[in-house]
N, C-alpha and C positions, 0 to 999 in steps of 0.2 A: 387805534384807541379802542380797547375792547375789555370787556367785564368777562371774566370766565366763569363766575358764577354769582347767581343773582344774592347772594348773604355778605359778598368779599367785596369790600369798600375801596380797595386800592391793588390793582393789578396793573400787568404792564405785559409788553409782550418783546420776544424776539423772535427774527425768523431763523428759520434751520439752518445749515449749510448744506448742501449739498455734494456729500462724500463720495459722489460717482465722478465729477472731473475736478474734484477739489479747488473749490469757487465757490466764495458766499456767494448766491445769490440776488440775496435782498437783505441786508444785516440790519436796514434801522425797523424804524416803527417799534421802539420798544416803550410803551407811553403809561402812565398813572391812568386808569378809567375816569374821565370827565363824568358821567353818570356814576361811579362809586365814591368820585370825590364829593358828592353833595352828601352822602349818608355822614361825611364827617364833619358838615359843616362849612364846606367851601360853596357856598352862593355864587349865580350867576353874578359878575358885575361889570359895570363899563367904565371905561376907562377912555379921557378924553387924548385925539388924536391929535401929536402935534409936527408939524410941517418943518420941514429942514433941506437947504439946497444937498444935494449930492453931486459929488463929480460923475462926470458922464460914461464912466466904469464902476460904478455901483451904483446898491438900491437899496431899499430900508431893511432888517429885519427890528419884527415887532413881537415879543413875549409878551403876554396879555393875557385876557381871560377867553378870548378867541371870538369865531363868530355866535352869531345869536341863536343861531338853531340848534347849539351843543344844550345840553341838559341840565350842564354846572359846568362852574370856571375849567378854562384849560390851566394845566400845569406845565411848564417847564415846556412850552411846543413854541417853536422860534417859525414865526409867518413869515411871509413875502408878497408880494404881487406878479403874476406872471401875463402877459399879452401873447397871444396865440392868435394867427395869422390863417386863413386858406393860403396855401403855398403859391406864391407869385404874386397875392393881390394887395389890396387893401380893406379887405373884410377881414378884420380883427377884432377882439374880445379881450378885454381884461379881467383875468379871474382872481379875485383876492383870498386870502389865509386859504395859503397853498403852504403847505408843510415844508422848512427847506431840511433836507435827509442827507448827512454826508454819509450813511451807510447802507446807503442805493444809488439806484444807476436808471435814468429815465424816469421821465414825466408823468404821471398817473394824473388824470384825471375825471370827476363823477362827468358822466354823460349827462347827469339832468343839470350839471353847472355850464355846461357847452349849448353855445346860441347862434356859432358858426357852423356850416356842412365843412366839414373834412374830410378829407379823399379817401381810400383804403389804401393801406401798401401791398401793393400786390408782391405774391410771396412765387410766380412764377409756375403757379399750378391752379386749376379751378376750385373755385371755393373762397372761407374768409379768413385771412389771417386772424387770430384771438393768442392772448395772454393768460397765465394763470399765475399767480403768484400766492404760495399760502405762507401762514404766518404758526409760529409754534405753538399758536393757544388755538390753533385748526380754525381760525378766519380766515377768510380771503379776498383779493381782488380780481376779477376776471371781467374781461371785455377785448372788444375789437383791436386790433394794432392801426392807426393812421397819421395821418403825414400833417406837418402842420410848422409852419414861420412861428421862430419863438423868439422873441422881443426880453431880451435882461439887460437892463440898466440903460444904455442906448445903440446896442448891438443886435443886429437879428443872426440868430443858427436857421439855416435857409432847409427846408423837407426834412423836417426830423423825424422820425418813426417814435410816436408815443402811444400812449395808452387810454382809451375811454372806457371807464371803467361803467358797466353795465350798461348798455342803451336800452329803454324798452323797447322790447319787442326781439330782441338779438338770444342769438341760441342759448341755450341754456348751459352752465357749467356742467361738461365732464365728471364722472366719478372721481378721475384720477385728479383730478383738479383740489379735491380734497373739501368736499360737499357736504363733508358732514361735520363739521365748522361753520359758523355765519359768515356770512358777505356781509363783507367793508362796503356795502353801496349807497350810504348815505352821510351825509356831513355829521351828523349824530354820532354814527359808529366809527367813521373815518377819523372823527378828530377837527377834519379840515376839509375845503371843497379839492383839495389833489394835493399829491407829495411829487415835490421836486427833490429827483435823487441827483444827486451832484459827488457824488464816490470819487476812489481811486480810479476805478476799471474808465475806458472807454464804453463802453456796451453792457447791459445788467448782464448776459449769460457766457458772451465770448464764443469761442474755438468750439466748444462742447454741444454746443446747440444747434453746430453747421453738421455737411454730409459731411465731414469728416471722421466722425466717432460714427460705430457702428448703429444701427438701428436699435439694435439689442439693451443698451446704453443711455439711448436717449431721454433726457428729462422731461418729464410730464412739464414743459412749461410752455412750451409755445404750438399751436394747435391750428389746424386747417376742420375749418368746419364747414357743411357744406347738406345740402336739402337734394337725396336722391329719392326716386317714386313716392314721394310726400313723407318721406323720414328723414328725419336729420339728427346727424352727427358732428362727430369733434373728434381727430383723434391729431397724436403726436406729429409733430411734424421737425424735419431738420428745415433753418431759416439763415442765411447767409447773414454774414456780419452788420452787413451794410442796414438789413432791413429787420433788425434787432431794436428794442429799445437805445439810443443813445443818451451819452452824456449831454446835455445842451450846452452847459459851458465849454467842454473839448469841442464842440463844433462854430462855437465863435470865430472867427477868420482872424480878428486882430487881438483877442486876451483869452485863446482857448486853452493856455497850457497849464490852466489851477483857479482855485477862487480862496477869496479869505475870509474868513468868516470872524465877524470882531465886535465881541460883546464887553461892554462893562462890567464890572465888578458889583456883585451883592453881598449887602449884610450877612451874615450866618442867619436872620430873620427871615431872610427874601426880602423879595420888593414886590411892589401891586403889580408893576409893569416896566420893561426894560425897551428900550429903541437901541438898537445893535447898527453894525453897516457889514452886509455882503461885496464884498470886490472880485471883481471878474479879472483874472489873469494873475502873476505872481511874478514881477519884475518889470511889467509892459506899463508902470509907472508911478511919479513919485509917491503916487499913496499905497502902489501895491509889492512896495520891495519887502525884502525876506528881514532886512536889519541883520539885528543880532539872534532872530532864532533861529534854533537846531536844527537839522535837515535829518530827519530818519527813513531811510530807504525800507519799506512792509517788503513781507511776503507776496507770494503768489497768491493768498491766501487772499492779500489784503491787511495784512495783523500785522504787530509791534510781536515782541518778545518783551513780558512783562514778568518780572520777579515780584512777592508777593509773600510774606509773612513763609518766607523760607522756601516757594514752590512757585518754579519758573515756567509761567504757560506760553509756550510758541509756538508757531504753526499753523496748523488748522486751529489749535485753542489758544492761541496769541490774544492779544486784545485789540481793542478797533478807536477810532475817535468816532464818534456816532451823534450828531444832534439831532437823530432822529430817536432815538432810548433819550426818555424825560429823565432818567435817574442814571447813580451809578451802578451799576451792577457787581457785585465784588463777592467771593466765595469767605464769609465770614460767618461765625459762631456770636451773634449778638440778637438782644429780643428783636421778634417781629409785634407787628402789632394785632393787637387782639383779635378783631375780624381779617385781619391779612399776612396770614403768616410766611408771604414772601418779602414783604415788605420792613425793611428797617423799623423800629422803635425804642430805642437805647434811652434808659432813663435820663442819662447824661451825655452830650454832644462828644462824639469818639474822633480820636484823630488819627491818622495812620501816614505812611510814606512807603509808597511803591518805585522801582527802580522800570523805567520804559527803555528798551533798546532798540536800534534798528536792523537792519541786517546788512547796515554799510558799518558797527562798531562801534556807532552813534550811541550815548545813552544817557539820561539825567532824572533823577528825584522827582518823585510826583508826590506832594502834599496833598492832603484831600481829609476832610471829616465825614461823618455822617450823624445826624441828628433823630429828631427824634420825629416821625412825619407825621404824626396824628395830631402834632403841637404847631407842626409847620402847617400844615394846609387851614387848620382851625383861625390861621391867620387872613383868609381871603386872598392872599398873595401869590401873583400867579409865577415867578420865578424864584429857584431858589437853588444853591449851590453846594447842599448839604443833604439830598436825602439819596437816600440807596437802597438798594434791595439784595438779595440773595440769588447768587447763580454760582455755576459750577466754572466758568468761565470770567472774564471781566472785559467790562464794557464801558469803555470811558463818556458816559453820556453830557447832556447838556449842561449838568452840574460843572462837567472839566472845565467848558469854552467861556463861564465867567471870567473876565478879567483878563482875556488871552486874546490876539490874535494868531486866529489857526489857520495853515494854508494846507491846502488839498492839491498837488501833485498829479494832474491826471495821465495815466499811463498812456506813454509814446508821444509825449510831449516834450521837449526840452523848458527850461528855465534855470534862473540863479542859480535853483537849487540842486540841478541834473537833469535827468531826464527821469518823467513819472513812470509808477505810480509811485508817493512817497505822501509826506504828512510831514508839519515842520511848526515848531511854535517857540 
């Protein structure tokens, strides 16, 4: 959740890919700025909680105006609650409006949200494991890598390798880490107190980030830092699979093979606030079978192949389902709005039809508008299913997942619908 400059009332961000082992990365966190959505007149507001049983393979999500320490209403950012364990015990924490991100992979969490000791993952060499992750508008999050019992819905993923995002007092980001962008290290900037990535991938980095690829190669993402004759450093490091960020729901023992993600439908207006339900597994029971939707097999990529007012992007530029991107992202010739000229503002609500394919042959019509967002947020409403922005790419955001259930597939999983990674709605 980040402003790229302080005059632009509505920005958003995505992260890069990484064109050296051809792997997103980190693909969500594409967000509207909670601090530039007040210059439009979106007020902080609250919005009363209400209580609902859930079966014992899910858990709520909450659209909302988010927590209280944001600066103005969130837009379009779908919460959870997550419980985080010391591994083995019963000293556990529950962190709320944690970001749920189907276009990332691994747990982020602010260190000053963290009230448990967490162990470190040791990475098999002296020193400290650390993560870098940067974001296209050059923010970032960096900190520690450590191990920790993660609790979703009534299942724990036992030692999972996550992320503590800045601790004080812990080394300072790398050049290559990409410093000269802000740090995401506060609930202000962040959006949320951590982003639960729940992707395609098993792992945020994969194959690419072990000793397997040459040194030469190596992505500035994952880093051994370490304090010699009173100087310290951070440089690149190759990190085995295992001790990579994980997916938390791929390491659930009984519903790790996808989750569902299943919101209601909004007005073309919005709504103030939406109550959704996340489901852990895809087949493993009667509330989380596939039904009647489509099963599309992605790329390696992680992408659809999406056709598109005559121009077919796949591949590395395929499109993604992301409910971590507030908006849709779409490569169209319509106004922006005044102070944001990434940002959609079409006099009149535009309606369009993209064709999604898979790469098993799979393919069907995707309906979608875009409005007018300076008219939307001026409503105080914190979900909405209609605004979009400008990219060279398309990015199926939070707007898609109104009115759908969407399953996520996680690679080397079997279910219903194959074996992941895949995406099915």
């Amino acid at each position: 959740m980040k402003r790229q400059e302080p005059e632009m009332p509505l920005t958003y961000r995505v992260s890069e890919y990484d064109l050296r082992f051809g792997r997103r990365v980190l693909a969500g966190r594409s967000v509207i700025s909670v601090v530039a959505l007040a210059l439009l007149g979106c007020e902080t507001s609250s919005v009363e909680s209400t209580s609902v049983t859930l079966p014992a393979n899910a858990q709520a999500i909450r659209v909302y105006p988010g927590p209280s320490e944001l600066p103005s209403s969130a837009v379009n950012i779908p919460y959870t609650d997550v419980t985080i364990c010391v591994p083995g015990s019963e000293q556990c924490q529950t962190i709320h409006d944690v970001q749920i991100d189907t276009g990332s992979v691994g747990l982020r969490l602010l260190a000053s949200e963290v009230h448990v000791t967490l162990p470190a993952v040791q990475n098999g060499s002296a020193g400290t494991l650390a993560e870098c992750t940067v974001f296209a508008d050059t923010s970032y999050v960096w900190g520690p890598v450590v191990s920790a019992d993660i609790q979703l819905a009534s299942e724990k993923a036992l030692s999972v390798p996550i992320q503590l995002i800045e601790p004080a007092g812990f080394f300072a980001a790398p050049q290559s880490c990409g410093t000269s962008g802000a740090a995401d290290n506060t609930v202000a900037t962040l959006g949320a107190r951590g982003v639960l990535g729940l992707g395609v991938f098993a792992e945020d980095c994969g194959y690419a980030c072990t000793e397997a690829v040459s040194a030469s190669v190596l992505p500035d993402i994952y880093f051994n830092c370490q304090t010699t004759g009173g100087t310290s450093s951070c440089t690149s490091t190759a990190v085995p699979l295992e001790n990579q960020l994980q997916n938390p729901a791929g390491r659930l023992k009984e519903s790790g093979n996808g989750v569902v993600v299943s919101l209601p439908a909004v007005p073309e207006s919005g709504a103030p606030s939406v109550t959704g339900t996340l489901y852990f597994g895809i087949g493993t029971q009667p509330d989380n079978t596939l039904g009647s939707a489509s099963v599309y097999a992605v790329s390696g990529y992680g992408t659809l192949s999406t056709t598109f007012n005559g121009t077919t992007y796949t591949g590395i530029d395929g499109s993604i389902l992301d409910t971590g991107t507030t908006i849709l992202l779409m490569p169209l010739a319509l106004p922006t709005c005044p102070q944001a000229d990434k940002i959609f503002c079409p006099a009149t609500t535009e309606h369009y039809v993209a064709t999604n394919s898979g790469m098993n042959g799979v393919s069907s019509d995707v309906s979608f508008a875009i409005a007018n967002a300076e008219t939307l947020v001026a409503t105080n409403h914190s979900a909405f299913n209609d605004v979009g922005g400008n990219a060279t790419v398309i990015v199926w955001g939070l707007p898609f997942f109104f009115g759908r259930n969407v399953y996520i597939g996680i690679e080397g999983h079997d279910s219903p619908g194959g074996s992941g990674p895949y995406v099915a709605y």
